[in-house]
N, C-alpha and C positions, 0 to 999 in steps of 0.2 A: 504494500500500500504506500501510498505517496502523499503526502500533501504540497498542492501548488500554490502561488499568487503571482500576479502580478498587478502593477498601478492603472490604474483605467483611466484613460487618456480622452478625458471630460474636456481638457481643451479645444479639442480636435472637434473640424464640426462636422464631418462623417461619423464618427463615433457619437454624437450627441443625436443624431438626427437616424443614425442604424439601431441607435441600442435602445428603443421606447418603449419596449415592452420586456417581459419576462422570457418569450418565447426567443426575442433576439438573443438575449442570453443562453439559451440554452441551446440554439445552435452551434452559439461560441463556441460554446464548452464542447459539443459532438466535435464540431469540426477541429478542433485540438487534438484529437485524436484521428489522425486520417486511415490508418490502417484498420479502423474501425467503424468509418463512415458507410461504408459499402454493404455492410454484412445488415442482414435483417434486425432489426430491436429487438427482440427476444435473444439474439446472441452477441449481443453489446454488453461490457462492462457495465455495472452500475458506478455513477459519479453521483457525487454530492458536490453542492456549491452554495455559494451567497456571497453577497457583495456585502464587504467590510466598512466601513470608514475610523482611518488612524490618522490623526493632527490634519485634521482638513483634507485629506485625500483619500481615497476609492480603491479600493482592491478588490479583484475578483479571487474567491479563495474556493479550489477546490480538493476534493477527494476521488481518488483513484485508483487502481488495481496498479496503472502502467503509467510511466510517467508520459506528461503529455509533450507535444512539438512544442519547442519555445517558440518559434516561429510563428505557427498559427495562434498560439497562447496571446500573443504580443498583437494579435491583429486588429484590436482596440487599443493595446495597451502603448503601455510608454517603453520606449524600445531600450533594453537591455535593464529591463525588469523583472521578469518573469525568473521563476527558480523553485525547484523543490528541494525536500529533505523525506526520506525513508520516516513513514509513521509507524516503523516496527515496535522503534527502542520508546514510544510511547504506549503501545498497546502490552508489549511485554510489562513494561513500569505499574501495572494497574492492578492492585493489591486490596482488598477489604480493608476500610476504615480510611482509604485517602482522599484527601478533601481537595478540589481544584475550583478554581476561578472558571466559568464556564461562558459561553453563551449560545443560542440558539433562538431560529427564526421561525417559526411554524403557522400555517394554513390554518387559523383559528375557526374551525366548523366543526358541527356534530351529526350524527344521523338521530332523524327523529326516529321512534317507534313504531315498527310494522304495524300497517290498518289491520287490528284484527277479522275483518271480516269480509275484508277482499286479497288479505298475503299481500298487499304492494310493498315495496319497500319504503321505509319513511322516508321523508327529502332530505337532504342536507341544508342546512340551515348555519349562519355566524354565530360565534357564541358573543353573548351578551357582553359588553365593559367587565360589568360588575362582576361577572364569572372566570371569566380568564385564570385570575387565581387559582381555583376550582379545577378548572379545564387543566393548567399545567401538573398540578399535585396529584391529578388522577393518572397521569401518564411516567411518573418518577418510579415506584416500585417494581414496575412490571420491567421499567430496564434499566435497574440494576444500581440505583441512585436513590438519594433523599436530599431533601433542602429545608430546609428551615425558613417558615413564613419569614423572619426576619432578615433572613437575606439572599430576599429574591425580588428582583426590580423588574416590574414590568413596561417596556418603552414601546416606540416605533407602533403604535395602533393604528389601524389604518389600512387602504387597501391599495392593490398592484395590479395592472393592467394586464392583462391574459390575449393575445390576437389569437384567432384560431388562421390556418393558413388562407381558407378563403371568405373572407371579410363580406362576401355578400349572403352567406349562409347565417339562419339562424342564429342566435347566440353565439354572431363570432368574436365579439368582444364582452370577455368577462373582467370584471373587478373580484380577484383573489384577496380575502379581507386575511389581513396576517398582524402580528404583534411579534415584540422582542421580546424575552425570556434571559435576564442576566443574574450571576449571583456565585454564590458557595454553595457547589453540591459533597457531598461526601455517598462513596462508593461502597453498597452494597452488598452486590455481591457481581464478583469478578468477571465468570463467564458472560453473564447478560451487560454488563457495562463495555466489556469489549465489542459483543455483537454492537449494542446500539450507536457505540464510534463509527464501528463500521457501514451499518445498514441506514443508521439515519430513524429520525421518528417522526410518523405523522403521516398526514397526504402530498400531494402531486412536489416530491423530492426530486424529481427532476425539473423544477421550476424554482430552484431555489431556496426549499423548505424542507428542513429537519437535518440539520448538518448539526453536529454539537462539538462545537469546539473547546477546548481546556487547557490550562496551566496550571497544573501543579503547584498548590500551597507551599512555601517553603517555612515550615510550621516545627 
C-alpha cells in the first residue's frame, strides 16, 4: 500500500475550471494509474482519496495498492510535487490501546426503513446537523476505534457536486451532502482498524469519502 499527494494547482485556470466537480476528481485519480485504466472496474485496484488543505494550500491525498504515475498525478498539480511513502510501517505500527490524531470525510446519509408492506427499500436520506455526532459514534466500534465525545470536532458541513457523465439525463447533477470528522481516536482492536485504513468507511469512496487518515500520539 502506498500513500500519495500532491499540491493542487488552484492557480492554474484549466485546473480551476476541469476540476468542478467530485467526479473530475476521480478520474484524476483513475487516470494516475494508466496500466489500470483499461481493465474493467470490477478488476481495478480500490483507491481512497480526498482533498486536504495545509497553511493555505490543496492536496490531493491518496491510497493505493501501487504506486501511482507522478506524471499523471501532477496533471493538476504543481509540478515536482507529487510523492509517496510505503503505508506498510504504518499498518504494521497499529497495536491495541494506541491513540492517533485522525481525520476523515464521509457521505453523511442513512437508509431509511424497508416499507413493511410492499419490501421496497427505504430511500436514502442526509442525516440531520444535530445527528452527525450520533451518525459518527455509531460507525467507530464496528472498525476497530473509539473517540471520546470530547474530542471529536465536527467541520466542513455541507454539500459536493456529483456530475453524472451525461448531464442531460435525469438526476445528473447531485449534491453529495458530506461533513468533516476530526479528533483523538484510540484503537480497538487491531485486525479491524487495519482493514478500515485500508478499505475506507462509508458510501461512494470512490468520490472522495471514507479515507481515515492518522498520526500517531506521541504520548
Amino acid at each position: 500500500m502506498y500513500l500519495s499527494r500532491v499540491k493542487i494547482d488552484y492557480y492554474n485556470l484549466k485546473s480551476i475550471k476541469e476540476l468542478n466537480h467530485l467526479g473530475a476528481y476521480h478520474s484524476w485519480v483513475e487516470d494516475s494509474f494508466p496500466e489500470e485504466r483499461e481493465k474493467p472496474k470490477n478488476e481495478r485496484t480500490r483507491k481512497l482519496w480526498r482533498v486536504d488543505e495545509l497553511s493555505g494550500e490543496y492536496y490531493l491525498i491518496v491510497l493505493s495498492e501501487n504506486k501511482p504515475d507522478f506524471e499523471k498525478l501532477e496533471r493538476y498539480g504543481v509540478k515536482n510535487t507529487a510523492e509517496s511513502k510505503s503505508y506498510e510501517r504504518l499498518l504494521d505500527s497499529i497495536k491495541p490501546g494506541m491513540r492517533a490524531r485522525f481525520k476523515i470525510e464521509l457521505n453523511t446519509v442513512y437508509s431509511t426503513a424497508k416499507n413493511a408492506e410492499n419490501g421496497k427499500r427505504g430511500r436514502v436520506v442526509p442525516v440531520p446537523h444535530e445527528k452527525l455526532g450520533e451518525f459518527f459514534f455509531d460507525r467507530t466500534e464496528k472498525n476497530g476505534f473509539s473517540v471520546n465525545k470530547n474530542e471529536l470536532a465536527i467541520t466542513n458541513i455541507g454539500k459536493k457536486l456529483f456530475l453524472r457523465k451525461k448531464e442531460e439525463e435525469k438526476g445528473a447533477r447531485v449534491n453529495l451532502v458530506s461533513a468533516t470528522f476530526e479528533g483523538i481516536l484510540t484503537v480497538t482492536d487491531e485486525g479491524k482498524f487495519r482493514e478500515t485504513l485500508v478499505m475506507g468507511i462509508g458510501r461512494k469512496k470512490a468520490y472522495g469519502f471514507g479515507l481515515l487518515t492518522i498520526i500517531p500520539c506521541n504520548e
